[in-house]
N, C-alpha and C positions, 0 to 999 in steps of 0.2 A: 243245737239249733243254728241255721246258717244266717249268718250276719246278712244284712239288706243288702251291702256291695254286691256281699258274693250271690246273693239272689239274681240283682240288676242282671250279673255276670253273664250266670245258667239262662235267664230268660234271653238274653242277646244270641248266645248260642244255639238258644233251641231255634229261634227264631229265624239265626243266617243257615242251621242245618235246614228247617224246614223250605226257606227258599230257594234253598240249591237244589233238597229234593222237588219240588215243585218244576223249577226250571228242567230239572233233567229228565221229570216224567214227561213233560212237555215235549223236549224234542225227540223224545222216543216214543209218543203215540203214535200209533199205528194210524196212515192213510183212511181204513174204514170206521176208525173214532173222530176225524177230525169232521162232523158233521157243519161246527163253524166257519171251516177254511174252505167248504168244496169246491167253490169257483174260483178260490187263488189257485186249487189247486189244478184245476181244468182250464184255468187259462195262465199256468207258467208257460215261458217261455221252452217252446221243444227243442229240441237238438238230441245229440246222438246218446243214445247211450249202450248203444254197439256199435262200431262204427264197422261200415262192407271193409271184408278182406281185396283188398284192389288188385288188380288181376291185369297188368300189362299190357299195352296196344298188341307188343309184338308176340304175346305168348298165344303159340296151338299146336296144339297136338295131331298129328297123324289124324284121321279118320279111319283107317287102316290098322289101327292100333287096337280099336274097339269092336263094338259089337253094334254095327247099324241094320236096322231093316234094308234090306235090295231095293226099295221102291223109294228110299229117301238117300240114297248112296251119291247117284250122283246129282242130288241137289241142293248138296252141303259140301262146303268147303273144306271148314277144317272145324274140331273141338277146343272150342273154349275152356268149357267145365266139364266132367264127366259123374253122373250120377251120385255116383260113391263118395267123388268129394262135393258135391252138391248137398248130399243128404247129410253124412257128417260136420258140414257147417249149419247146417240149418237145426239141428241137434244143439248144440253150438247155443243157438241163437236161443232157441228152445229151454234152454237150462237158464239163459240170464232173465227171459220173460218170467219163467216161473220163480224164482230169486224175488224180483220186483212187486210181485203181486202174492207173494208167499200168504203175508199175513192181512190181507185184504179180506174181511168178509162180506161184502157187497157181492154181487153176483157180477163178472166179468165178461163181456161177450165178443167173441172175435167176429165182425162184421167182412165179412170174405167178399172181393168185386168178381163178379163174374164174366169172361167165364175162367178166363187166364188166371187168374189165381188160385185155383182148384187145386193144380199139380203141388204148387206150393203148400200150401195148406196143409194138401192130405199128408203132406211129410210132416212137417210144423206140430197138426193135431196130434197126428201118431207120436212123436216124440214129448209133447206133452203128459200125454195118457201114461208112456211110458216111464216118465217122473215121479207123478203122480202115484204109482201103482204100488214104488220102494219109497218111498217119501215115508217114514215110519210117524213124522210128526203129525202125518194127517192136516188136512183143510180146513175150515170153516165155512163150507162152501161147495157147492161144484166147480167140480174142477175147470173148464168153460163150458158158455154157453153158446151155440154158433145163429148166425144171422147168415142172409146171402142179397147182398146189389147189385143187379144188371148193369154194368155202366162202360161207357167207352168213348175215346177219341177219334178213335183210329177207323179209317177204312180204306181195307188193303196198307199202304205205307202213307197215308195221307191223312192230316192229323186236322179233325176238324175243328170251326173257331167255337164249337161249346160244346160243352160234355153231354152227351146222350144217358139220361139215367133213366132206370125207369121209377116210374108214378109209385112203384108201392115203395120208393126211400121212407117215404112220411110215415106210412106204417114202421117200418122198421125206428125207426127217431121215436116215434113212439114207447114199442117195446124196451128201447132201451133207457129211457128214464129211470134213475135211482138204480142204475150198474153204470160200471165201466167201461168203456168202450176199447178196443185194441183193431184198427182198421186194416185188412191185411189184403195187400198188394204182390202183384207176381213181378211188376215194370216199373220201373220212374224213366221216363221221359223226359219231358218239359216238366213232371209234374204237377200237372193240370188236373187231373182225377183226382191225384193222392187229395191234391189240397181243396178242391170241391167239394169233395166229400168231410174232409177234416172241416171246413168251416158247417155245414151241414148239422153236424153233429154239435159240434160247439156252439151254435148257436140255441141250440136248447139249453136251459140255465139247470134242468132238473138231468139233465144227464152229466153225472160224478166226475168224468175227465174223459180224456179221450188221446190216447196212442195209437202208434203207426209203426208197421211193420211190411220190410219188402224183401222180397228175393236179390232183384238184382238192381243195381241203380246203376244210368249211364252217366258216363263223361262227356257230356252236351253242351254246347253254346247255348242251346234251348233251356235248358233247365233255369225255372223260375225261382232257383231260392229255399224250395221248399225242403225240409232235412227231416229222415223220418225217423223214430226214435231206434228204432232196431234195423240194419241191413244186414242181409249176406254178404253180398259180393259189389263191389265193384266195377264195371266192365266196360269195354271198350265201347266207340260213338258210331257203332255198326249196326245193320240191321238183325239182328239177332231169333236162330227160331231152335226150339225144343224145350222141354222141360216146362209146358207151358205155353211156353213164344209161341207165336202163330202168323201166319199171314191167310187171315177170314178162316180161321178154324183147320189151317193144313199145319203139319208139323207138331203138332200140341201134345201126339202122343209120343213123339223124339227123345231117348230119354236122358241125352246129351245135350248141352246147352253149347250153340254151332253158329257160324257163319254159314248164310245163304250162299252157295256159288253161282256163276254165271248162268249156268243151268238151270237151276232154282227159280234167279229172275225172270228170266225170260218166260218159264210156265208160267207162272203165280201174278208177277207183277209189272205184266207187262202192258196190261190192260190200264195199268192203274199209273203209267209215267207214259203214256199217249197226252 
């Protein structure tokens, strides 16, 4: 029979074993059990958790080197990025997204700005899917869910003072109550859309959190601050078209990510610096 000390003892022990398990199940729950914390969790503070591979004022490639259509040849300068390594970082990006939301059972949805971020996307989605597909631990979930917002600054190279969305956001804010949100961008600019949108979303209390993901991010005097959790790239404080980039819908199908040449401007944007 165990003496009372020694009793006290064992109950002290069970007791600090049992709070240290408690504390350690704690900080190992999983984001889709913390049904208590969602709004700490959807409104911590963002920042990177990829940060863009940065890609040099003075770095480009030949155009000559590559494979351009004859009708955009000569209205590009030079290559920035070339597809291959475009898609391979976004792969990249793709692998840490999925990591972060592994164990999430809530339903996740990539809410995609149209139309520029299409090109992104469909590389992003695809590489998802392809995670997904060898992932042997399997989900708790679909794997995402996709959304689509009309939205824009821009017309021609001229950035206007409010973002153009369209009226069905509110549906979409909607639908995505009680998921996640991941907002996926082709541009940061001034970052005027990203965080339009980003406040949009977060001001709903029933939508679980809300992330940010972009293709390319510029090195701008303009830029407002805003940091999005995932980037690709990088890049220079130039006008940039392909891969997406566009000026009103031309170059989008480009499959290099390019500086405009003289030639370029003067088609496209010459109307638009009158």
């Amino acid at each position: 029979m165990s003496s009372p000390s020694a009793g006290a003892g064992d109950s002290k022990a069970i007791k600090s074993a049992t709070s240290k398990a408690e504390s350690s199940k704690a900080e190992k729950t999983p984001l889709s059990t913390c049904s208590s914390n969602v709004s700490l969790v959807r409104r911590e503070p963002i920042g990177h958790l990829s940060k863009g591979v940065s890609i040099p004022d003075n770095h480009r490639t030949p155009k000559e080197s590559y494979c351009v259509p004859p009708h955009y040849f000569p209205l590009i300068e030079d290559i920035i990025l070339t597809r291959g390594q475009i898609v391979d970082r976004i792969e990249k990006v793709a692998s840490e997204m999925y990591e972060f939301y592994r164990d999430v059972e809530q339903p996740v949805v990539l809410v995609v700005t149209l139309k520029g971020a299409i090109t992104f996307f469909d590389e992003l989605s695809r590489a998802l899917r392809k995670i997904a597909n060898t992932d042997m631990r399997g989900l708790k979930r679909s794997t995402y869910l996709e959304e689509y917002i009309r939205c824009s600054s821009y017309t021609g190279t001229s950035r206007g003072p409010d973002l153009k969305v369209d009226v069905a956001v509110a549906q979409v804010v909607e639908y995505c109550k009680h998921k996640h949100v991941v907002i996926v961008e082709d541009l940061i600019d001034s970052g005027s859309t990203l965080k339009a949108l980003y406040d949009r979303f977060s001001a709903c209390d029933q939508v679980l959190s809300v992330r940010t993901v972009c293709g390319f991010s510029k090195r701008t005097p303009l830029w407002n601050g805003f940091i999005p959790d995932w980037v690709a790239f990088d890049v220079t404080d130039q006008f940039i078209v392909g891969f997406g980039c566009d000026v009103d819908n031309h170059f989008r199908d480009l499959d290099h990510l390019s500086t405009i040449s003289e030639c370029g401007k003067e088609k496209y944007l010459a109307d638009y610096n009158q």
